[in-house]
PyMOL CGO cylinders between C-alpha atoms (Angstrom):
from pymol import cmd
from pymol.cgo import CYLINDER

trace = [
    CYLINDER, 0.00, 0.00, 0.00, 1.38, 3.47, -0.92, 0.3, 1, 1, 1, 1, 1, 1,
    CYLINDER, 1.38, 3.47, -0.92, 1.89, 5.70, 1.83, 0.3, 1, 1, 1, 1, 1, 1,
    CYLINDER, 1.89, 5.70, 1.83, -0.63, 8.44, 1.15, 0.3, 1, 1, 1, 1, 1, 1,
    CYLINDER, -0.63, 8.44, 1.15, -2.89, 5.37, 1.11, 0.3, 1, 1, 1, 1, 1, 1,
    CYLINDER, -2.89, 5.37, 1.11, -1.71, 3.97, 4.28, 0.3, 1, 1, 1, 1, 1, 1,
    CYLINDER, -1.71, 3.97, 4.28, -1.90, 7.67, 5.53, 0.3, 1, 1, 1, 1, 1, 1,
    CYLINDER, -1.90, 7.67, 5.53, -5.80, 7.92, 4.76, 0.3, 1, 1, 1, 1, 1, 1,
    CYLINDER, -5.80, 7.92, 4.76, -6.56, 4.50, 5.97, 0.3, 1, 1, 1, 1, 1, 1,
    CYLINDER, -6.56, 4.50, 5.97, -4.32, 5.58, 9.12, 0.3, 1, 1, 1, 1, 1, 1,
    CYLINDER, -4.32, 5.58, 9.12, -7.09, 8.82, 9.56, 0.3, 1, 1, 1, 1, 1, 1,
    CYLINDER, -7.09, 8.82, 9.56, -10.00, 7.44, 8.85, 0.3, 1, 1, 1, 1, 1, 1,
    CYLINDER, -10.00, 7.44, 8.85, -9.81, 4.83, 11.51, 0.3, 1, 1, 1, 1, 1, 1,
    CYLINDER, -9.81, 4.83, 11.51, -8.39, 6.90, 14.19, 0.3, 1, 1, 1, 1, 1, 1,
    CYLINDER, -8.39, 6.90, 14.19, -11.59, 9.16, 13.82, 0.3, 1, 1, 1, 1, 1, 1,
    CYLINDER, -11.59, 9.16, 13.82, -13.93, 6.43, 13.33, 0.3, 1, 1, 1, 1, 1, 1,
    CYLINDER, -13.93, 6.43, 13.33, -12.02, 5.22, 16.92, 0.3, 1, 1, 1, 1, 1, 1,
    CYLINDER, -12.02, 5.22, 16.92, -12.77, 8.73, 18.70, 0.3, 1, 1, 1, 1, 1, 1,
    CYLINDER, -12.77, 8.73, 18.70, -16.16, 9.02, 17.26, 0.3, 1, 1, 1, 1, 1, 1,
    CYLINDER, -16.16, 9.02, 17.26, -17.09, 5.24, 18.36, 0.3, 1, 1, 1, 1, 1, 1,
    CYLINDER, -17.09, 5.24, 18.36, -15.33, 6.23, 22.39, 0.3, 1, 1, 1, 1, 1, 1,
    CYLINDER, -15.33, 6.23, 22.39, -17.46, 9.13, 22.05, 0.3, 1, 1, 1, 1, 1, 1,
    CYLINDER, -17.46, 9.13, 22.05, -20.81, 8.13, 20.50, 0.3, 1, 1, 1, 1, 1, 1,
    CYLINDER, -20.81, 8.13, 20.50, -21.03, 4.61, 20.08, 0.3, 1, 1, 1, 1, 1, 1,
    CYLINDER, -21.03, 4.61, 20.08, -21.72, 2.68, 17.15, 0.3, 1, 1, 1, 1, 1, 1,
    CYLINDER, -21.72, 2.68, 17.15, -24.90, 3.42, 16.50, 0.3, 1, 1, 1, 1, 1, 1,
    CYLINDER, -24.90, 3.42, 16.50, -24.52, 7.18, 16.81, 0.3, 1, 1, 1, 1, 1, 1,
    CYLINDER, -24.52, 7.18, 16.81, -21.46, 7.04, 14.38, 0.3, 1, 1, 1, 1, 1, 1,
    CYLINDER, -21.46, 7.04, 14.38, -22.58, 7.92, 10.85, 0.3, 1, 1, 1, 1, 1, 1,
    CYLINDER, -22.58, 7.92, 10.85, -20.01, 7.32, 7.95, 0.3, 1, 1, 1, 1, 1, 1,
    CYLINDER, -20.01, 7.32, 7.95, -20.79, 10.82, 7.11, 0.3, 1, 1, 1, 1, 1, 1,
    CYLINDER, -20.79, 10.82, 7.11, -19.72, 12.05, 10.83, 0.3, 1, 1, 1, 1, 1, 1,
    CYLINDER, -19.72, 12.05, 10.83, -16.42, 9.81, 10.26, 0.3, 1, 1, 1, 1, 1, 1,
    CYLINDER, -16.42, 9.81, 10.26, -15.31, 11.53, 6.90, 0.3, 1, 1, 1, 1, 1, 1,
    CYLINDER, -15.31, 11.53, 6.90, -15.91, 14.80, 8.60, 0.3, 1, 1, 1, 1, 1, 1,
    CYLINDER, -15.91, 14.80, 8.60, -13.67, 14.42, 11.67, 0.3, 1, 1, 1, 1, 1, 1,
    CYLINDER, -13.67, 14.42, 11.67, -11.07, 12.88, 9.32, 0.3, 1, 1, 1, 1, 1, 1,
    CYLINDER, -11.07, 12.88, 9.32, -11.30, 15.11, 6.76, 0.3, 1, 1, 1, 1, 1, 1,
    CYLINDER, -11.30, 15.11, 6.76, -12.05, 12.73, 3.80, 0.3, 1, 1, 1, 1, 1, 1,
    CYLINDER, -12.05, 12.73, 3.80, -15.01, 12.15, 1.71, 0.3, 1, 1, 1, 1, 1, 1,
    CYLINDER, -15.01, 12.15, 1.71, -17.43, 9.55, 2.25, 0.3, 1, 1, 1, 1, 1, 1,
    CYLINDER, -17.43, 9.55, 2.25, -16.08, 7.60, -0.93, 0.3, 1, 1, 1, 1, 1, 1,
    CYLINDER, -16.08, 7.60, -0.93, -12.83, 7.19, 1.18, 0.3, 1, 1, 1, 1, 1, 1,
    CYLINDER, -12.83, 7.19, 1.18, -14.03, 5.36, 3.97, 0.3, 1, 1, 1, 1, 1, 1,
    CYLINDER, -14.03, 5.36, 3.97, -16.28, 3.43, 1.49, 0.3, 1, 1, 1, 1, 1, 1,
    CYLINDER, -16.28, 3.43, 1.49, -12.95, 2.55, -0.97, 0.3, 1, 1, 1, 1, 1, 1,
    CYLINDER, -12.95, 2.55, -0.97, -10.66, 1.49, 2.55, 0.3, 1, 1, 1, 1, 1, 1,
    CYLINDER, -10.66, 1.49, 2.55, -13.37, -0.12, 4.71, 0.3, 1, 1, 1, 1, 1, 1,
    CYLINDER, -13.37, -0.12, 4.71, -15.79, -0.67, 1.96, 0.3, 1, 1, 1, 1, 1, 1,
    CYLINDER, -15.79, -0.67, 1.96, -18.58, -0.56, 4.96, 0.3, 1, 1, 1, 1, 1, 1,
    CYLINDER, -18.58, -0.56, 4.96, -19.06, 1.09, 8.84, 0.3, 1, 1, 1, 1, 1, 1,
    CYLINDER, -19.06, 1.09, 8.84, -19.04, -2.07, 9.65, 0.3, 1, 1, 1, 1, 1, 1,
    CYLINDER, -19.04, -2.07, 9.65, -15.49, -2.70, 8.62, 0.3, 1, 1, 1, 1, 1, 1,
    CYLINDER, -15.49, -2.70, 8.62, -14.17, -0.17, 9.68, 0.3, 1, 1, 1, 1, 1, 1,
    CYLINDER, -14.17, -0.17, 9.68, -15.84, -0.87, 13.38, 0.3, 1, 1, 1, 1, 1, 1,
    CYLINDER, -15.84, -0.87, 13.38, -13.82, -4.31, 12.85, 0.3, 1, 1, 1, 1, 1, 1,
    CYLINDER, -13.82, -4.31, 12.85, -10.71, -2.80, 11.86, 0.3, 1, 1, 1, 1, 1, 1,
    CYLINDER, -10.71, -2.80, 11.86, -10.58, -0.23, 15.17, 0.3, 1, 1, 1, 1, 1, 1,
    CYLINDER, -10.58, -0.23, 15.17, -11.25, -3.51, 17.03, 0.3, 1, 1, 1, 1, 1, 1,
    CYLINDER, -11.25, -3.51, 17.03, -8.61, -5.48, 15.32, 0.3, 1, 1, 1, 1, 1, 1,
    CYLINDER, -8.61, -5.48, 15.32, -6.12, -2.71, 15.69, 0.3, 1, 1, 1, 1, 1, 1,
    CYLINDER, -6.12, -2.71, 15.69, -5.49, -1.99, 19.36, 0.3, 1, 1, 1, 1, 1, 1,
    CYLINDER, -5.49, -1.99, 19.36, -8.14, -3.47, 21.55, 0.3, 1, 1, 1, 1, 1, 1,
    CYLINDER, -8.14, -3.47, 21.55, -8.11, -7.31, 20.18, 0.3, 1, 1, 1, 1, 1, 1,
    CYLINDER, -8.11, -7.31, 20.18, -4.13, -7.38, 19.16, 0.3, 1, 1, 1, 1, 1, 1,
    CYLINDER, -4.13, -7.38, 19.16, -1.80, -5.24, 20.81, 0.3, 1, 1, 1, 1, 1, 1,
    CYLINDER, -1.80, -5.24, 20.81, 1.37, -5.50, 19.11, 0.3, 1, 1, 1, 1, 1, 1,
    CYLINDER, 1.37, -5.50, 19.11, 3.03, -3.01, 20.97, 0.3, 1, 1, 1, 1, 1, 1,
    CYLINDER, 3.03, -3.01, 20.97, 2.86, -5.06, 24.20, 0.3, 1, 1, 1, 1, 1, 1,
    CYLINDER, 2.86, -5.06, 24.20, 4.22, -7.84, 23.11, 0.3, 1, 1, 1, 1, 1, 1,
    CYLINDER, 4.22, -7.84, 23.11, 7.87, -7.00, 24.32, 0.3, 1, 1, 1, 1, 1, 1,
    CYLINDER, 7.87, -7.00, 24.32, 6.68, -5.71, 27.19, 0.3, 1, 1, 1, 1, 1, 1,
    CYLINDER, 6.68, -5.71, 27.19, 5.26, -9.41, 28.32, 0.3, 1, 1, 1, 1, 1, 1,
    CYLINDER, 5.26, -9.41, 28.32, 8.00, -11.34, 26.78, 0.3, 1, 1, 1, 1, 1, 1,
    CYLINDER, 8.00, -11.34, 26.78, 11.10, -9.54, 28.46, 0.3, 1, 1, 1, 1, 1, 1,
    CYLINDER, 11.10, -9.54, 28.46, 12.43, -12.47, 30.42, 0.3, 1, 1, 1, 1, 1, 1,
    CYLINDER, 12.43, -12.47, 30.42, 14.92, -10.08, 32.21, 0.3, 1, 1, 1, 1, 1, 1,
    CYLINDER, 14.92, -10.08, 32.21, 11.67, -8.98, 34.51, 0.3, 1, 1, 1, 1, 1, 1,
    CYLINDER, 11.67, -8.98, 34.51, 9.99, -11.24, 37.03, 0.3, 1, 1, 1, 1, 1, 1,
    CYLINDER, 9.99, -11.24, 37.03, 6.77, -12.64, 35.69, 0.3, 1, 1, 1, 1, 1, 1,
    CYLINDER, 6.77, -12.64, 35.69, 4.72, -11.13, 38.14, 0.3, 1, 1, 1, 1, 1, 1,
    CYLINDER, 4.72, -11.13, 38.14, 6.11, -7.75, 37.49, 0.3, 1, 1, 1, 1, 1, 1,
    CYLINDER, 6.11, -7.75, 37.49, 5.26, -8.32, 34.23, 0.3, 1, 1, 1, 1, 1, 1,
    CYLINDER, 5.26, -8.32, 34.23, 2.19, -8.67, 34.60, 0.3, 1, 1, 1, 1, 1, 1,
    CYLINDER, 2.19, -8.67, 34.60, 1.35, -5.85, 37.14, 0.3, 1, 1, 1, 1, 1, 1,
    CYLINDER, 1.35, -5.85, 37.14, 2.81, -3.49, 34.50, 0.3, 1, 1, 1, 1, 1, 1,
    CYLINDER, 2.81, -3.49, 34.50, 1.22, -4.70, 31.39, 0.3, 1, 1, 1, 1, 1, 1,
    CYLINDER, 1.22, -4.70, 31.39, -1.90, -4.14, 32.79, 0.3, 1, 1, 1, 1, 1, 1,
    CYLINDER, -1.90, -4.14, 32.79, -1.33, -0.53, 34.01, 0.3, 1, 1, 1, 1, 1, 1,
    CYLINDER, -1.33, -0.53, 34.01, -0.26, -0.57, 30.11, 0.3, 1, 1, 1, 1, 1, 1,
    CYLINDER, -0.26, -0.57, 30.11, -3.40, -1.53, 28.98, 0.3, 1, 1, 1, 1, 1, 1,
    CYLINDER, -3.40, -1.53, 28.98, -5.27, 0.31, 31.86, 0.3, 1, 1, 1, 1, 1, 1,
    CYLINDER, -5.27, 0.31, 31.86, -3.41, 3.58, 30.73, 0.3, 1, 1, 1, 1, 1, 1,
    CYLINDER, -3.41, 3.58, 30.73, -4.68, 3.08, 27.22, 0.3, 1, 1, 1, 1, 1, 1,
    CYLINDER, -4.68, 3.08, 27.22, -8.31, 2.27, 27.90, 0.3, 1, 1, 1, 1, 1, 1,
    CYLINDER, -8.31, 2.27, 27.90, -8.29, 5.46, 29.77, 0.3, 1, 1, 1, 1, 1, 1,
    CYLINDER, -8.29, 5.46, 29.77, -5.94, 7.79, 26.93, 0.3, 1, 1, 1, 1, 1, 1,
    CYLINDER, -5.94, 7.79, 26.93, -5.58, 5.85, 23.27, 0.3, 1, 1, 1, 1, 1, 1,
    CYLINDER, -5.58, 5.85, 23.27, -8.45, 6.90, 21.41, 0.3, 1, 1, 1, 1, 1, 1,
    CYLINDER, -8.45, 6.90, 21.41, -7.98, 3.81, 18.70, 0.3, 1, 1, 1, 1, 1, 1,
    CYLINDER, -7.98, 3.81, 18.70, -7.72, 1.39, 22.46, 0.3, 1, 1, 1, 1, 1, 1,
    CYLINDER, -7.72, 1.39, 22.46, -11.14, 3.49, 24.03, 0.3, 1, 1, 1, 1, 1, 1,
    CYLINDER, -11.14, 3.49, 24.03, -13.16, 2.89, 20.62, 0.3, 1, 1, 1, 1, 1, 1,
    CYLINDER, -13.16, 2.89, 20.62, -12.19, -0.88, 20.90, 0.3, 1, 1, 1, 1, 1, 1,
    CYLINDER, -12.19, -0.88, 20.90, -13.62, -1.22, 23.84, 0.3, 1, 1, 1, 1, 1, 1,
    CYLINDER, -13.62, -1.22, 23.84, -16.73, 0.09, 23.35, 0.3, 1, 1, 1, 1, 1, 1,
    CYLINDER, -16.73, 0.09, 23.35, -17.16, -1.23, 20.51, 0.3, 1, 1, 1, 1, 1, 1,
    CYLINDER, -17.16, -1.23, 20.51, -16.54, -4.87, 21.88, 0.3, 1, 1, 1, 1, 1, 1,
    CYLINDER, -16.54, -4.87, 21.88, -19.43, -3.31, 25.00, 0.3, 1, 1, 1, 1, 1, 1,
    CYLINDER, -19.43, -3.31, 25.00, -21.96, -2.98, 21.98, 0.3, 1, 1, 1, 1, 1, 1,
    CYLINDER, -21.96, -2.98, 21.98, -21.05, -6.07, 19.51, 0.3, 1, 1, 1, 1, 1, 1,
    CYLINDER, -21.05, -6.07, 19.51, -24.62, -7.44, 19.40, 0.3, 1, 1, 1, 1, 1, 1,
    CYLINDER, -24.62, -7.44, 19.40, -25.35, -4.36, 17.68, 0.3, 1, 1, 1, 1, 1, 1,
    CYLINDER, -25.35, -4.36, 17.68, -22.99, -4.29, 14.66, 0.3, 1, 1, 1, 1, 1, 1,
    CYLINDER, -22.99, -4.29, 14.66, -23.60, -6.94, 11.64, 0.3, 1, 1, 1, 1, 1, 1,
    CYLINDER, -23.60, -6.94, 11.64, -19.86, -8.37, 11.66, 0.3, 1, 1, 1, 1, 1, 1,
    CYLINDER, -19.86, -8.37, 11.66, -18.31, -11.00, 13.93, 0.3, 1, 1, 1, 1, 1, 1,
    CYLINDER, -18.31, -11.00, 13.93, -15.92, -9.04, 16.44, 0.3, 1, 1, 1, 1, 1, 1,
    CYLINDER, -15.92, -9.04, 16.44, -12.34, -10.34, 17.12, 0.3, 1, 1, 1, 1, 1, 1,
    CYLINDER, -12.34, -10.34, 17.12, -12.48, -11.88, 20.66, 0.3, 1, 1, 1, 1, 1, 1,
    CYLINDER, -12.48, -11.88, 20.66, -10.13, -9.81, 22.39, 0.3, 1, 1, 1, 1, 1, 1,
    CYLINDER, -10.13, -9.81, 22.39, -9.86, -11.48, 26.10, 0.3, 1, 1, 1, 1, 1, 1,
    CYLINDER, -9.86, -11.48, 26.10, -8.40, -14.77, 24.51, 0.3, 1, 1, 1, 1, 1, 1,
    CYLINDER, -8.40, -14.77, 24.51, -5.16, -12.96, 23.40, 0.3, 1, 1, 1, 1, 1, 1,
    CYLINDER, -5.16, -12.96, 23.40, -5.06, -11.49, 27.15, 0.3, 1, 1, 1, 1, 1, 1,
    CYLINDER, -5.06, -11.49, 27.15, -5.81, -14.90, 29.11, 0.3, 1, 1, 1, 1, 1, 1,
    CYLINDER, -5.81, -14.90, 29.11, -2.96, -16.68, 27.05, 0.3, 1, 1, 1, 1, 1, 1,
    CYLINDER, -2.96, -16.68, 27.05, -0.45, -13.77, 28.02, 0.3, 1, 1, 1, 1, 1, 1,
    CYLINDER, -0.45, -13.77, 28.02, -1.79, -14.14, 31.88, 0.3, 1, 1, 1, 1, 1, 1,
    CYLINDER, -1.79, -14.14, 31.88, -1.39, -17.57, 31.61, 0.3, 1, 1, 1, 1, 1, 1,
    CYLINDER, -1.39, -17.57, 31.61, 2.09, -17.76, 30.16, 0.3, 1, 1, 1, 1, 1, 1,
    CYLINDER, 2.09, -17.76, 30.16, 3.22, -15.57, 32.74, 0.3, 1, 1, 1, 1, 1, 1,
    CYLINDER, 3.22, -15.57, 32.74, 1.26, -17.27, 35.97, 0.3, 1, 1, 1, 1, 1, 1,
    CYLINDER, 1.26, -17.27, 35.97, 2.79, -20.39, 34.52, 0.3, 1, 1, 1, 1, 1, 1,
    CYLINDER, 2.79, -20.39, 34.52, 6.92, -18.55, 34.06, 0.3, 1, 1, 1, 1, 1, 1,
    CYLINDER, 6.92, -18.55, 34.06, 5.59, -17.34, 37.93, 0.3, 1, 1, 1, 1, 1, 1,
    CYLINDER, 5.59, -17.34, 37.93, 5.19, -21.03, 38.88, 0.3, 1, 1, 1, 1, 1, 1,
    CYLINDER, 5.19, -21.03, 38.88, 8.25, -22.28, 37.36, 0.3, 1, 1, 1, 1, 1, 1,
    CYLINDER, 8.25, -22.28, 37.36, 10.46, -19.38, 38.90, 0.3, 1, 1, 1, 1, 1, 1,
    CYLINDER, 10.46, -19.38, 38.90, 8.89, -20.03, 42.57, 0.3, 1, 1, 1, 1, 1, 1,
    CYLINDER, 8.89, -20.03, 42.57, 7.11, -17.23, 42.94, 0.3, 1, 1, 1, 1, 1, 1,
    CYLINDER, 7.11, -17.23, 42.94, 3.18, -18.31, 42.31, 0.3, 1, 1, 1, 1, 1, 1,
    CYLINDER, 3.18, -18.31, 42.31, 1.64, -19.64, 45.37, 0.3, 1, 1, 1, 1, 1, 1,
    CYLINDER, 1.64, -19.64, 45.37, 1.47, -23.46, 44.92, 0.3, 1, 1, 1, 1, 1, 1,
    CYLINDER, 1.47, -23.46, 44.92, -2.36, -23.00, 45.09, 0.3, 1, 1, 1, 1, 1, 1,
    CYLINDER, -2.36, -23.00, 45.09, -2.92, -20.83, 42.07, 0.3, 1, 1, 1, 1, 1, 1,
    CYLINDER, -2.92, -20.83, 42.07, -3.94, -22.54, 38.87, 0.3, 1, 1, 1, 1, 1, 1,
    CYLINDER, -3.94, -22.54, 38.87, -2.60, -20.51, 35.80, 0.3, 1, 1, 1, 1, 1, 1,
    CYLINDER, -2.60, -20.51, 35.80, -5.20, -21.21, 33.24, 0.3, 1, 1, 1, 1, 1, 1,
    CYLINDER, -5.20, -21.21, 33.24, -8.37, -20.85, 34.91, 0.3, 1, 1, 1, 1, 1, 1,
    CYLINDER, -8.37, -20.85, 34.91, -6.64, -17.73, 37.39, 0.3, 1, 1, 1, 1, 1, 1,
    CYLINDER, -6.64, -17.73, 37.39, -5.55, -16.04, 34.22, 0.3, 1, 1, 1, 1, 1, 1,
    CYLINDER, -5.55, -16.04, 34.22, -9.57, -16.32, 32.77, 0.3, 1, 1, 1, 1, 1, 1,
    CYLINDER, -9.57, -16.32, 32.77, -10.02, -14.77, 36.03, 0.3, 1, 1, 1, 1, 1, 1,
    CYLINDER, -10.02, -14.77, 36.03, -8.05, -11.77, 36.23, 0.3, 1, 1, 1, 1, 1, 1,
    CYLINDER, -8.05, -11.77, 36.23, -8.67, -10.83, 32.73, 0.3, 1, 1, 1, 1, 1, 1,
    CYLINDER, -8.67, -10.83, 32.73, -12.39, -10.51, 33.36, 0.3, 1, 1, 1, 1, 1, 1,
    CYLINDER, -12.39, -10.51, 33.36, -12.06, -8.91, 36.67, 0.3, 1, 1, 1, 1, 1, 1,
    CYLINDER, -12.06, -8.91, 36.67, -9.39, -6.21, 35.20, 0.3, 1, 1, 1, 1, 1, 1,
    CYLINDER, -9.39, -6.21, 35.20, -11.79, -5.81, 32.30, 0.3, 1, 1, 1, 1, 1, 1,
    CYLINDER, -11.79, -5.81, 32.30, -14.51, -4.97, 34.92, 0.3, 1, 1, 1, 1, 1, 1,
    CYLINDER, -14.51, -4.97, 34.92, -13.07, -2.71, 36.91, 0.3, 1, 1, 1, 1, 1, 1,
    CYLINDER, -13.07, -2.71, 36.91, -11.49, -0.61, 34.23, 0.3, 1, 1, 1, 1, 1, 1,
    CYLINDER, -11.49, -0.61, 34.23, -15.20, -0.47, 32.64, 0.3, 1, 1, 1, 1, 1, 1,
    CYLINDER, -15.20, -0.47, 32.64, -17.35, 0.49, 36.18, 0.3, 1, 1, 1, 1, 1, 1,
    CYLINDER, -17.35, 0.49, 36.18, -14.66, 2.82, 36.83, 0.3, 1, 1, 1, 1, 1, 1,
    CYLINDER, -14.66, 2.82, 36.83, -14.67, 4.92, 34.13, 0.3, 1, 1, 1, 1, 1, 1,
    CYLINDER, -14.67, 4.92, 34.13, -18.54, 4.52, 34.11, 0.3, 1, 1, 1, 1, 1, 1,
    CYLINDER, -18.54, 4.52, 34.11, -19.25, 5.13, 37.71, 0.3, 1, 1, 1, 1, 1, 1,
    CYLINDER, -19.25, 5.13, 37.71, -16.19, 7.73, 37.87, 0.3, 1, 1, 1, 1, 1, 1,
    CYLINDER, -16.19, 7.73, 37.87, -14.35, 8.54, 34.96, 0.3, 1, 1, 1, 1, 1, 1,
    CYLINDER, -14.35, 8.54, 34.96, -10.67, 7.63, 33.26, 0.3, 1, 1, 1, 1, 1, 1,
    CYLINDER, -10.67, 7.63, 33.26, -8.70, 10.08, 35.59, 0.3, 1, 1, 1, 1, 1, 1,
    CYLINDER, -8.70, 10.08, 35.59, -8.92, 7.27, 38.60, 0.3, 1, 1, 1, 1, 1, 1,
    CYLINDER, -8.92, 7.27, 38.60, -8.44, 3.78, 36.98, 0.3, 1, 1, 1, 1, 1, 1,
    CYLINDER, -8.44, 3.78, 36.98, -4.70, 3.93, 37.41, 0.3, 1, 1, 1, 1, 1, 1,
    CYLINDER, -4.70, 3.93, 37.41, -5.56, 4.26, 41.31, 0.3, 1, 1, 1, 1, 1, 1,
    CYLINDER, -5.56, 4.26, 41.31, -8.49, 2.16, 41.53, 0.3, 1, 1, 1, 1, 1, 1,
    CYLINDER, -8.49, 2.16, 41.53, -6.13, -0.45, 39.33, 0.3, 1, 1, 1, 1, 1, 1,
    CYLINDER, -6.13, -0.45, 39.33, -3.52, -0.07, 42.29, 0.3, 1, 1, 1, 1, 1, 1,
    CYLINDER, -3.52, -0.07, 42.29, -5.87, -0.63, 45.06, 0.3, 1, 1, 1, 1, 1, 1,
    CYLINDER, -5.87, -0.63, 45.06, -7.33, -4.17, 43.14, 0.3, 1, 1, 1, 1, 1, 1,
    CYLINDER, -7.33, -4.17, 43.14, -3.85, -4.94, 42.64, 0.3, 1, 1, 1, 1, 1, 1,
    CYLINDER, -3.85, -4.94, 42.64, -2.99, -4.36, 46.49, 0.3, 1, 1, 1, 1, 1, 1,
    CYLINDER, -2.99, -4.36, 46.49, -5.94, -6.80, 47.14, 0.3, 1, 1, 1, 1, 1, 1,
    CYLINDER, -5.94, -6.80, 47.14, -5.21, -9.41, 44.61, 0.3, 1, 1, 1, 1, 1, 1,
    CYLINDER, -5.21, -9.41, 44.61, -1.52, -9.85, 44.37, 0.3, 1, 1, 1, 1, 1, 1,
    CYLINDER, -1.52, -9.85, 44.37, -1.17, -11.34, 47.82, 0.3, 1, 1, 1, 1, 1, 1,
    CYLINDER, -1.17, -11.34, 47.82, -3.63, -13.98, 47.34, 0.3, 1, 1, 1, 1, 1, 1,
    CYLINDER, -3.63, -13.98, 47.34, -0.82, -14.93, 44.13, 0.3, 1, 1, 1, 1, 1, 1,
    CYLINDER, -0.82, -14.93, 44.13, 2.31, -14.61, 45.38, 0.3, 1, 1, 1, 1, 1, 1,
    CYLINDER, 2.31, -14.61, 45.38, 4.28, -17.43, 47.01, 0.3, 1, 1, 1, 1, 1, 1,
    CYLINDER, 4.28, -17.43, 47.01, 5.30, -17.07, 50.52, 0.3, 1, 1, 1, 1, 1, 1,
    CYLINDER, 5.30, -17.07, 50.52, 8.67, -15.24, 51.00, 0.3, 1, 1, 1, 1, 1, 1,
    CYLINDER, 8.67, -15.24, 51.00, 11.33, -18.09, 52.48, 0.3, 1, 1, 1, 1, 1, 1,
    CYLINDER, 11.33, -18.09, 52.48, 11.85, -17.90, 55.98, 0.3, 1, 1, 1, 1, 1, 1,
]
cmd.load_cgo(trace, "trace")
């Protein structure tokens, strides 16, 4: 793809991600999406060929993928468990901030409304969490308890939750510190017991 092409493609969806945050699907016109990017209706139509698509391709570009986490997760230099605290103040930070991450989301919230099949996003997530309860386990430092597969399913839902009811019941500004306090509770109940 050409780079002016890439470069419209690359507009369109970031507007079609701020007007989905914003308005939802259903109050997202293709007509309101070429306005905030700038391009004509016959744009969106020629890269996305169809709201619908381009619903699936904000989806399929942050919320349901994230490539740019992947080193994060994978950096065997960290503990596992510190991993996984900070991807998910990664992914709690853009939930809150990346426009492209916030339309994802709420998009996923109203699938049942939107004629295309949505990428599942939570199975990427659980894997992660479960590759790195499992790395915890093998290093010592997962309680001998914890499960990885079905705590991972777990924590991905709960996280999910909270970061949702908080910015519904209060807003993005606190799920960093409402994030920390869950954390606080949970991380305990996880963590082998220090060696005495």
């Amino acid at each position: 793809m050409q780079e002016r092409a890439r470069a419209t493609r690359r507009s369109l969806l970031e507007a079609a991600a701020s007007l989905f945050a914003e308005r939802g699907y259903a109050g997202t016109s293709v007509n309101d999406i070429s306005s905030r990017s700038g391009r004509t209706s016959g744009a969106v139509y020629f890269h996305y060929a169809s709201k619908e698509g381009i619903a699936l391709a904000v989806v399929r570009d942050r919320f349901a993928t994230w490539p740019e986490l992947t080193a994060r997760y994978t950096n065997d230099t960290v503990p596992p468990m510190d991993r996984l605290v900070a991807l998910s103040y990664d992914i709690a930070k853009a939930l809150a901030e990346d426009p492209v991450t916030r339309g994802g989301a709420r998009l996923w919230a109203e699938r049942e409304v939107i004629n295309a099949t949505l990428p599942d996003p939570f199975a990427l997530w659980t894997a992660a969490t479960t590759r790195l309860l499992a790395q915890a386990r093998a290093t010592g430092h997962l309680a001998p308890h914890i499960r990885p597969a079905p705590t991972a399913r777990a924590l991905v839902r709960a996280f999910f939750g909270l970061c949702s009811l908080t910015e519904a019941l209060e807003g993005t500004a606190t799920i960093t510190a409402r994030l920390a306090e869950w954390w606080h509770l949970t991380l305990p109940s996880l963590q082998a017991a220090p060696d005495r």
